[in-house]
C-alpha positions as CSV (number, residue, x, y, z in Angstrom):
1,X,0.0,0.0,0.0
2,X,2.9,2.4,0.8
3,X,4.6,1.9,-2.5
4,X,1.8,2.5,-3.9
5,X,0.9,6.0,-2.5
6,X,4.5,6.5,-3.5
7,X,4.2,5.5,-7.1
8,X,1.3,8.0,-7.4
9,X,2.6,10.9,-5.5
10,X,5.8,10.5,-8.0
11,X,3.2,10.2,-10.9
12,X,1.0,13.4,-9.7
13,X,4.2,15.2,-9.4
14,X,5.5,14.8,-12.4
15,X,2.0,15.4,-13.9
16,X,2.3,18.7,-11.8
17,X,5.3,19.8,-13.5
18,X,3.9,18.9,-17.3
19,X,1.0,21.0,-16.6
20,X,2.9,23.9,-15.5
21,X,5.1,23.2,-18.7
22,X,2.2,23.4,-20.7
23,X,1.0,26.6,-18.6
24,X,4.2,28.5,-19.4
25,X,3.4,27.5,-23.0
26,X,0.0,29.0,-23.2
27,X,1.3,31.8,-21.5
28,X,3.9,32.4,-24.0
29,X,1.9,31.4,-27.3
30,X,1.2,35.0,-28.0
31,X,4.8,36.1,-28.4
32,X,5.7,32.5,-30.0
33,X,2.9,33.2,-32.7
34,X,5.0,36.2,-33.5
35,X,8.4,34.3,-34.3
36,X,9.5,33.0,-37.5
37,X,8.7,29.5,-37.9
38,X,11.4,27.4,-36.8
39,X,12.5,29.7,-34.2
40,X,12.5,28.4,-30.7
41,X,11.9,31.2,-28.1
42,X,14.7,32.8,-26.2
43,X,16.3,30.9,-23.2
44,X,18.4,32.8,-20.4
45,X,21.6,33.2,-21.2
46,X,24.0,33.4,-18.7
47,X,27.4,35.3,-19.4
48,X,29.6,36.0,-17.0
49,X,28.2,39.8,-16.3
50,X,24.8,38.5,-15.6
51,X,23.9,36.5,-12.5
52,X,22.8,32.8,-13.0
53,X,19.7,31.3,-12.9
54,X,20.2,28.6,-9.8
55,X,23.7,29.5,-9.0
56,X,23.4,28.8,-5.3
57,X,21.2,25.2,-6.4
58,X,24.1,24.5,-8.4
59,X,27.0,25.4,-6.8
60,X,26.4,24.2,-3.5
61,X,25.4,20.5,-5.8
62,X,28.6,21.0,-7.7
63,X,30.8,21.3,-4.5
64,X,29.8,18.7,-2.8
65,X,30.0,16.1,-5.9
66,X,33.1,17.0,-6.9
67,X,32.1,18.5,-9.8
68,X,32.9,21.6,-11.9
69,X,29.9,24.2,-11.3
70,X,31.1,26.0,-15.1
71,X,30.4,22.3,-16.6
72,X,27.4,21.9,-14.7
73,X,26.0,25.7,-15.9
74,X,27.3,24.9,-19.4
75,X,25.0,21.5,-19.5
76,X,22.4,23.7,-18.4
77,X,22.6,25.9,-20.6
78,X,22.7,24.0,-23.8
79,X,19.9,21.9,-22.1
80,X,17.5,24.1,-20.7
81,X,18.6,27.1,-21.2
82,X,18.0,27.2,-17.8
83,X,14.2,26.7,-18.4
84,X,13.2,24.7,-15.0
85,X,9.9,23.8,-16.9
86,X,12.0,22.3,-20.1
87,X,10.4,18.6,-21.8
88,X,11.9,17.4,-25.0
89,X,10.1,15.4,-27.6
90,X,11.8,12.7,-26.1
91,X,10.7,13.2,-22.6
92,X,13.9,14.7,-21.2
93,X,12.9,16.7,-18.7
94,X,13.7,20.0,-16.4
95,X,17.1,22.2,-16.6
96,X,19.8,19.4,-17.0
97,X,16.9,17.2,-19.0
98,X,16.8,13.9,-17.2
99,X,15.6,10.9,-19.0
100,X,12.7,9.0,-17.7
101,X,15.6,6.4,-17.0
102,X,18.2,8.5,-15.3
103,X,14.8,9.8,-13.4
104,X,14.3,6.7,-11.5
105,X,18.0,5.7,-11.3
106,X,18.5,8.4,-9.0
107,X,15.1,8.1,-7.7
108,X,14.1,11.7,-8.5
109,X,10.7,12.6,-7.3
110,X,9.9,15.7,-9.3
111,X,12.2,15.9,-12.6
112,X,10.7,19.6,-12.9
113,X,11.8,20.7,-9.6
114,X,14.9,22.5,-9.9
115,X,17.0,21.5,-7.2
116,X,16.2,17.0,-7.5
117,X,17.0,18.0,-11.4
118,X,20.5,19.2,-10.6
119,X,21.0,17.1,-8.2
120,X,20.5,14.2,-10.3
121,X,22.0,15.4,-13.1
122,X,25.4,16.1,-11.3
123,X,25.2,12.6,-9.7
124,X,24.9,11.5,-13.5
125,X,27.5,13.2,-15.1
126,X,29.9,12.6,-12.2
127,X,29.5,9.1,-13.0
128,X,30.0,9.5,-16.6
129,X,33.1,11.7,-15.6
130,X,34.1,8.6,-13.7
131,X,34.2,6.7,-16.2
132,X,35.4,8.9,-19.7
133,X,37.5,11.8,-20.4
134,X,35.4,15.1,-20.5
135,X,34.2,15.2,-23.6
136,X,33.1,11.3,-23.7
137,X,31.5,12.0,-20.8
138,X,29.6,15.0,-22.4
139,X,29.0,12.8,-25.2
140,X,27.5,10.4,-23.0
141,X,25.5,12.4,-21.0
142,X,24.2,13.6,-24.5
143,X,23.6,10.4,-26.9
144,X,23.6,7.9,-23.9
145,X,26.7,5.9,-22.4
146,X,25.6,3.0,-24.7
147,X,26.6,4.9,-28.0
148,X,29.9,5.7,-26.5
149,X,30.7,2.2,-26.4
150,X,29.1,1.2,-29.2
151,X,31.8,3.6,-30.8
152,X,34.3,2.8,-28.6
153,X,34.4,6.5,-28.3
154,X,32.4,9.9,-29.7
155,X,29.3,8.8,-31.4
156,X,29.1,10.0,-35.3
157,X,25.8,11.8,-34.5
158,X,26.5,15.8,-35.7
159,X,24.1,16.5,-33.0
160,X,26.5,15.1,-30.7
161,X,29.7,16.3,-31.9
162,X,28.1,19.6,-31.8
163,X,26.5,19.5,-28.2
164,X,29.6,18.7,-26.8
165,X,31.4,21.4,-28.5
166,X,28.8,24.1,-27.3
167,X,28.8,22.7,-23.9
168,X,33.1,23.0,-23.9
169,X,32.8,26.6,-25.4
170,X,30.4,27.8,-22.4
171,X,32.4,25.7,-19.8
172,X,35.7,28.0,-21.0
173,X,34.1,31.4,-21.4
174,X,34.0,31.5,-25.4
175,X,31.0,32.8,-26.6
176,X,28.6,30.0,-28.8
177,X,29.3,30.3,-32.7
């Protein structure tokens, strides 16, 4: 009986956060209605002169996994664009876009809530830092560890390559191209 109640406190949680997902949509379809087609709408962007969205979230996350709060803002970034509300068409979800999968492997209640989001997602790339140099890791984080070794390194995918090099321009200050 208790894992039920669990199982549909998770579920009405996450239903939670996909209605206020669809919400901010709604909210926002007047000014998307006005964009070219094709054009996504603006995400923060966070540059060193501007404060981040989260920076205490992630940087008190980052610190105590061992992991570089730039990467972790850069992933963000490139994910989210620090969009707390954020669902791909694949069903990655929140500001570092947890997979349904990495969701329950780190037992994450509420994907859309920002702090189990970047908590998870730094327990997640710490691993994948673990176990492949930094941009492997990125890789993997991106296409899935499984294509990593499928390719015995960085997956062909130009989506990919070209995530990864975003994320390592961000991480070192550069400005995206």
């Amino acid at each position: 009986m208790q894992a039920r109640s669990l199982r549909t406190a998770r579920v009405a949680s996450v239903l939670l956060g996909v209605c206020q997902f669809i919400i901010g949509l709604l909210a926002a379809a007047p000014s998307l209605a006005a964009e070219p087609p094709g054009n996504a709408p603006p995400a923060v962007v966070a540059s060193p002169s501007s404060p981040v969205p989260y920076a205490a979230i992630i940087d008190k996350a980052a610190a105590r996994l061992g992991v570089d709060p730039r990467l972790v803002r850069a992933v963000i970034q490139v994910e989210s664009g620090f969009q707390a509300t954020a669902l791909s068409p694949q069903g990655a979800m929140g500001l570092m876009q947890l997979m349904p999968g990495t969701v329950k492997r780190y037992a994450v209640v509420d994907p859309f809530d920002p702090r189990a989001n970047v908590e998870a997602g730094i327990r997640h790339l710490k691993s994948l830092l673990d176990r492949f140099d930094l941009s492997l890791a990125l890789a993997a984080y991106h296409a899935g560890e499984t294509a990593v070794d499928r390719f015995g390194g960085m997956p062909p995918y130009r989506e990919t390559r070209t995530y990864v090099s975003q994320v390592l321009r961000l991480m070192s200050g550069s400005t995206p191209d």
